[in-house]
SERO-4910 file (N, C-alpha, C, O; in steps of 0.05 Angstrom, whole numbers):
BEGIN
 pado doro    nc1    nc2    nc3   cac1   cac2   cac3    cc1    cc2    cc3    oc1    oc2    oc3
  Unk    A   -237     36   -344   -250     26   -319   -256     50   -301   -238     67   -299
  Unk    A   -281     55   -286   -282     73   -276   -271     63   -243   -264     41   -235
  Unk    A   -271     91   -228   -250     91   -208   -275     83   -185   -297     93   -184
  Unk    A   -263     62   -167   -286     54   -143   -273     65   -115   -251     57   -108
  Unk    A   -282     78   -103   -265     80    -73   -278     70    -61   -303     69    -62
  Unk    A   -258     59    -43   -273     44    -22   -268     65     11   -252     82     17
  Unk    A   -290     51     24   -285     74     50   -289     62     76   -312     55     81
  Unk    A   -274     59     90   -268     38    111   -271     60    141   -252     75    144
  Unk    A   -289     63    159   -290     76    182   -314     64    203   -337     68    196
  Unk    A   -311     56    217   -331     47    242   -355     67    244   -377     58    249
  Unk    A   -351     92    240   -373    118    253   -380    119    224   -364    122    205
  Unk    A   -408    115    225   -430    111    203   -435    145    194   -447    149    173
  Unk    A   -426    165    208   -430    198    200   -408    196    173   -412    197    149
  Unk    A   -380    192    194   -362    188    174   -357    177    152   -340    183    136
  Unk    A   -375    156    151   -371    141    123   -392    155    101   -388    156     77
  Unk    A   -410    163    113   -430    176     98   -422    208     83   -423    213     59
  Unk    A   -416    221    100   -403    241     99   -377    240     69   -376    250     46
  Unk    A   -361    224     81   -335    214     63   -348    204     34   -335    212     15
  Unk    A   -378    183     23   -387    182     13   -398    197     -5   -398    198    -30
  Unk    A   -409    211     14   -420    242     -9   -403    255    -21   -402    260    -45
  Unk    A   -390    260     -7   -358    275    -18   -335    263    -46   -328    276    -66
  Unk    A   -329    241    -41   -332    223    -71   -344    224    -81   -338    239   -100
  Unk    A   -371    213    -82   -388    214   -104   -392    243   -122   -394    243   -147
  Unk    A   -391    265   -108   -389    290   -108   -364    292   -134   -361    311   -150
  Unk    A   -351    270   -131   -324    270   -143   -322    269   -179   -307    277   -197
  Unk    A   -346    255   -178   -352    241   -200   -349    207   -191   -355    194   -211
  Unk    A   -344    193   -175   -330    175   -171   -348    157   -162   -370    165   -154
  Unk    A   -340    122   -164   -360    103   -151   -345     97   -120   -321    101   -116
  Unk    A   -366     87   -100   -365     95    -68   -372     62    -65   -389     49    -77
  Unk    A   -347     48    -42   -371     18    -30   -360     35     -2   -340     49      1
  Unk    A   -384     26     16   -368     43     54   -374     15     59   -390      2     45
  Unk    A   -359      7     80   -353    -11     94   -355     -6    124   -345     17    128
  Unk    A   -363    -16    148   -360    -10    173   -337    -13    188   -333      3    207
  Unk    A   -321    -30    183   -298    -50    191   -275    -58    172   -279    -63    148
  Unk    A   -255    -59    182   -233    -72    161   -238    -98    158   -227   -106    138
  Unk    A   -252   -117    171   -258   -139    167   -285   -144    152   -293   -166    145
  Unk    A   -297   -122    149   -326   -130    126   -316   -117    103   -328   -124     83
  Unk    A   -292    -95     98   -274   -102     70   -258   -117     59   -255   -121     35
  Unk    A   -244   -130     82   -225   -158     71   -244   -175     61   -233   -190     44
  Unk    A   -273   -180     65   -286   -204     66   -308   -192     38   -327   -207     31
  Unk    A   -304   -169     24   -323   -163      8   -311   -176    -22   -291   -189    -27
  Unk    A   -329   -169    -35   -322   -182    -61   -302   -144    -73   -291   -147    -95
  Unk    A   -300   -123    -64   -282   -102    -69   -261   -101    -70   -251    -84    -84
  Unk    A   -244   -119    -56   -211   -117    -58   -208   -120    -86   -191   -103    -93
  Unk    A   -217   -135   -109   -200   -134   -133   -208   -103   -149   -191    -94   -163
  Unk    A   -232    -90   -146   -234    -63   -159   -234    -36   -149   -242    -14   -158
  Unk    A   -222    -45   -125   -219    -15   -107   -194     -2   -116   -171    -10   -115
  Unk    A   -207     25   -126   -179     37   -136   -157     57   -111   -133     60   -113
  Unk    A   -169     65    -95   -164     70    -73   -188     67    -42   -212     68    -37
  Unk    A   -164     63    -31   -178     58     -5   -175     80     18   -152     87     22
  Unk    A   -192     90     31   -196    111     49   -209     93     77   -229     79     79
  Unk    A   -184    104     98   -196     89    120   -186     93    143   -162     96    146
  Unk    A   -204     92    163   -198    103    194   -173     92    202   -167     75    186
  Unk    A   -157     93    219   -137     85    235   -157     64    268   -157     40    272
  Unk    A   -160     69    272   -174     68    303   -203     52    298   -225     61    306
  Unk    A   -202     29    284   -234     22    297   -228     -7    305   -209    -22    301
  Unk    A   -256    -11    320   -256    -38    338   -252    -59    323   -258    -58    299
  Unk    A   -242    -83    334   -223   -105    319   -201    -95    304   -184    -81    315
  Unk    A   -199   -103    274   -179    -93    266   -173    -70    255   -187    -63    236
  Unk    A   -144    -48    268   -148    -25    258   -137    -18    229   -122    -33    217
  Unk    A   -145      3    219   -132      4    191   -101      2    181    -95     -1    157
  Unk    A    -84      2    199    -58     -1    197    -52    -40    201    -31    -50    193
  Unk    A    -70    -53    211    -66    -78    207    -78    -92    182    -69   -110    168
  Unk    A   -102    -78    183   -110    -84    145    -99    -76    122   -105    -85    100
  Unk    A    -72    -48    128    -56    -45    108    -34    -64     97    -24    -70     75
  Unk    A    -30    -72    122    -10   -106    131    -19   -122    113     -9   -132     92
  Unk    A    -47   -125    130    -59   -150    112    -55   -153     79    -47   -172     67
  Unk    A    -63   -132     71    -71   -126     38    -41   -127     33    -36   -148     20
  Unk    A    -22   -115     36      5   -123     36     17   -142     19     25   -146     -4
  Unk    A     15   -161     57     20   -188     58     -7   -207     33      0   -224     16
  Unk    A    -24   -201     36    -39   -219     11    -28   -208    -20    -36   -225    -36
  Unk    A    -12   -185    -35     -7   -185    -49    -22   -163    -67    -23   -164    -91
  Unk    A    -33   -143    -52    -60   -126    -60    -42    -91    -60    -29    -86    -40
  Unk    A    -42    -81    -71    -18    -61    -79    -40    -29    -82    -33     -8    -93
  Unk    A    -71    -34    -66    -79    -22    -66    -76     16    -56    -69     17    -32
  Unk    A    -78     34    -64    -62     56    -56    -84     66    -38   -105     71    -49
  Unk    A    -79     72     -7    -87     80     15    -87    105     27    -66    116     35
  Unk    A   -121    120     29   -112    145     45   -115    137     76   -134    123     80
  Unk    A   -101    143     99   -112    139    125   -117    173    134   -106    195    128
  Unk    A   -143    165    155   -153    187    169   -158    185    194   -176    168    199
  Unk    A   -150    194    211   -155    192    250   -159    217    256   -155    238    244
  Unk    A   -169    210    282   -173    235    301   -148    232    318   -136    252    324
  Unk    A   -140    208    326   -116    214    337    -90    205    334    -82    183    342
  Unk    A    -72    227    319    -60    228    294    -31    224    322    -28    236    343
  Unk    A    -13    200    309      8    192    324     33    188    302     35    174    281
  Unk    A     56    208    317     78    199    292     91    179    291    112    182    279
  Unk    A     87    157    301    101    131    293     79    120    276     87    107    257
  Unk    A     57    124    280     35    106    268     45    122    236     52    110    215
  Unk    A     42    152    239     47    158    214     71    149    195     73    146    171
  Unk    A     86    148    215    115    145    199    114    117    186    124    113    164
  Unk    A     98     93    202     93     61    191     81     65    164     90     58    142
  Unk    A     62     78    169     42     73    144     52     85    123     49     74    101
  Unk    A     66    110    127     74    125    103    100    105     87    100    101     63
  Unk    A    116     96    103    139     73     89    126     51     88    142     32     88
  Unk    A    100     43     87     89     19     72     68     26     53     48     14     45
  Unk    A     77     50     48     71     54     12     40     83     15     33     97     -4
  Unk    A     28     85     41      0     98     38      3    122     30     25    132     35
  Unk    A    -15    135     17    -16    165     -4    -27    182      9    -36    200     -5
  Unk    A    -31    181     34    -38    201     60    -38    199     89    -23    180     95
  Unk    A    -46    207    105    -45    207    128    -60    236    136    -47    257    135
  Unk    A    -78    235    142    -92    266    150   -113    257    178   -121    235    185
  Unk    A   -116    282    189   -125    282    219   -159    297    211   -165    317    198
  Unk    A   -176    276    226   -199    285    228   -205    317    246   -202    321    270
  Unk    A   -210    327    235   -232    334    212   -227    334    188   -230    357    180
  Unk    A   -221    322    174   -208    317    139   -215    337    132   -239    344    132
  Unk    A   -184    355    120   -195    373    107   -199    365     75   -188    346     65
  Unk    A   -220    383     59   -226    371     48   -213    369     11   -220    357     -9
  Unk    A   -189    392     19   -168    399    -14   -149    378     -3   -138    363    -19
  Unk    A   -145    376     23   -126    359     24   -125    317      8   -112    300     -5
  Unk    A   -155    324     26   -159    287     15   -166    295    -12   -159    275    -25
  Unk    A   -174    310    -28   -172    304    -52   -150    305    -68   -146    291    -88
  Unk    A   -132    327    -55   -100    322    -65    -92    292    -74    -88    280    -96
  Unk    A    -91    283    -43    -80    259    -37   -101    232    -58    -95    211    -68
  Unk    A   -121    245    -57   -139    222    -75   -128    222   -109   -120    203   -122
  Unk    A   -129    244   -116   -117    248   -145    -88    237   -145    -82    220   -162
  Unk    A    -73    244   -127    -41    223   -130    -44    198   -130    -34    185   -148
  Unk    A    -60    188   -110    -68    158   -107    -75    147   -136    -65    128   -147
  Unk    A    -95    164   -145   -102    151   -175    -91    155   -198   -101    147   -219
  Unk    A    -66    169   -195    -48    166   -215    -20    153   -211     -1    151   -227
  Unk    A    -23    145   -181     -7    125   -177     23    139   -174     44    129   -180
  Unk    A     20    171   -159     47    184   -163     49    189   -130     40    208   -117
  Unk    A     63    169   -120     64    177    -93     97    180    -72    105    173    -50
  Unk    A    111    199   -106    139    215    -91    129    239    -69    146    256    -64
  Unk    A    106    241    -56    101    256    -43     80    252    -18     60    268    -19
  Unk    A     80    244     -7     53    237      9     50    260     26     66    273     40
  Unk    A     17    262     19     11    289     33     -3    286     64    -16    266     67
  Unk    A     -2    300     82     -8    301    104    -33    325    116    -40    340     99
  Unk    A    -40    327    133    -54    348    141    -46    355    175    -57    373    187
***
């Protein structure tokens, strides 16, 4: 099966940007605007990892990590913000996410963290 990322950020630069950069990967790309136009896509069952803002309007990415959670979706998560908070980090990282990095994403880092994600080895979660 080939590997789909999905890319979850409100700022249409960023998703684009983050897009090229995957694909760049060798990899397949869906961007999304909202955590609520990815809960509602037909992607949740083939997203091999998910990459996604902390901070956008309605629901933020740490409540869509909830969500997917709580629905039973074991998807492995990079998060990315500009404004990088250590409790927020400390939540997300003990509910399982395979990063946590601060905009301007660097860019060895998210692929670090992307390659663990897809091998599903996440005794280490990497940060920036």
């Amino acid at each position: 099966m080939d590997h789909v990322i999905s890319i979850v950020d409100d700022d249409k630069s960023v998703r684009e940007g983050m897009r090229r950069l995957i694909r760049s990967l060798g990899y397949a790309t869906a961007t999304f605007a909202s955590a609520e136009e990815y809960l509602l896509s037909d992607r949740l069952q083939d997203t091999s990892c998910l990459i996604t803002d902390i901070k956008m309007p309605g629901m933020s990415g740490v409540e869509m990590q909830s969500r997917l959670i709580a629905n039973g979706h074991r998807t492995p998560i990079i998060f990315m913000t500009a404004f990088p908070e250590e409790e927020i980090r400390e939540r997300v990282l003990e509910a399982g996410a395979f990063g946590f990095l601060s905009k301007p994403v660097n860019e060895s880092c998210l692929i670090g963290c992307l390659d663990k994600a897809l091998k599903g080895d996440n005794s280490s979660s990497l940060e920036q």
